[in-house]
C-alpha positions, 0 to 999 in steps of 0.5 A: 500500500502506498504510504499516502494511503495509510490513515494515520489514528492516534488513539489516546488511552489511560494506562500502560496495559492499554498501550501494550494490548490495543495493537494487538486487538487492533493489528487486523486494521492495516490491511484496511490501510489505517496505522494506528498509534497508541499514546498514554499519559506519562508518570500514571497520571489519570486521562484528563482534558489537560492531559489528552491535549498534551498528548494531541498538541505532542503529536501535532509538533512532533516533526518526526512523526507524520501528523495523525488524520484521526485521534481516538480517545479512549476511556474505561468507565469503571462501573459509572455511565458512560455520559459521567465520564465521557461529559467532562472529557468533552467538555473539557477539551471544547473549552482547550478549543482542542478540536479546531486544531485536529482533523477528527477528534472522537471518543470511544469506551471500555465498558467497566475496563478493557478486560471485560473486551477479552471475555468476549473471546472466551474460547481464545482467553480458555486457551490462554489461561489453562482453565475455564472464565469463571461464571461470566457470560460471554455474550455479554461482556460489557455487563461483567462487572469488574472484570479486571478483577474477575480476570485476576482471580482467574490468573490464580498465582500469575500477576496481572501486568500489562505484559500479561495483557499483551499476551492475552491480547495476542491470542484474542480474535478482534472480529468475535470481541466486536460481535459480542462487546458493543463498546468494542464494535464502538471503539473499532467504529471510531478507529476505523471510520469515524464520522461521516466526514472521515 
């Protein structure tokens, strides 16, 4: 593919087992010519507007780097709606006058935490853990409630890392997560086409 071709997406995400596992849930993209990026904010410090502009301006002047056609911010709700979490978000970055400065700014979720994504592909997470996922219902991953915790109990001894997630993240099947986690097929949408505009 021509390297003009290529959509650039810079997604924007909370933490470290983000970083090391969304490639991987999102790698079946680059035949469709979209390079996606995934950045977090340094030093653990939490996903807030000052932050994520931070992250877009970094990406706007880093002349090293072509400049993304698309920015992604995804975040996990931890249990509260969506709209509490994603509203201040928004918001916060309407008033940064963030979005007048990039092609396309959208927002996507994790329904409670990224996690609740791999049990969506319950065969493929079986595999990895040796065992079976405990009672949770596949079909419905979005309503495991916190399923971070619920994977790291499954773990047994192993501690949960982000390295762990990025293991788990490669034996998983993003086309089955899309068909069973809407906030998934959400985050996939985004990535991929976005807005009609896109």
């Amino acid at each position: 593919m021509v390297a003009d071709m290529v959509k650039r997406v810079l997604v924007i995400a909370s933490g470290r087992t983000e970083q090391m596992a969304l490639p991987h849930l999102l790698t079946h993209l680059s035949a469709e010519g979209i390079a996606v990026e995934v950045r977090i904010p340094d030093r653990n410090r939490k996903l807030l507007p000052s932050i994520v502009a931070s992250i877009i301006y970094d990406s706007l002047y880093d002349f090293t780097e072509e400049t993304p056609d698309k920015y992604v911010v995804l975040i996990d709700t931890d249990g509260k709606t969506t709209e509490d979490v994603l509203r201040p978000l928004q918001e916060g970055l309407q008033r940064a006058n963030v979005e007048r400065h990039v092609p396309s700014l959208l927002y996507a979720y994790a329904q409670w935490h990224l996690e609740a994504w791999y049990f969506a592909d319950a065969g493929n997470l079986r595999v990895y853990l040796g065992r079976d996922v405990g009672n949770v219902n596949p079909n419905q991953p979005d309503r495991i409630e916190n399923p971070k915790h619920h994977l790291m109990q499954l773990l047994g001894t192993k501690t949960y890392t982000s390295t762990v997630s990025e293991e788990i993240a490669k034996t998983l099947d993003a086309q089955t997560i899309a068909q069973r986690s809407p906030s998934f097929a959400g985050f996939l949408a985004a990535v991929r086409n976005g807005d009609a505009g896109d």
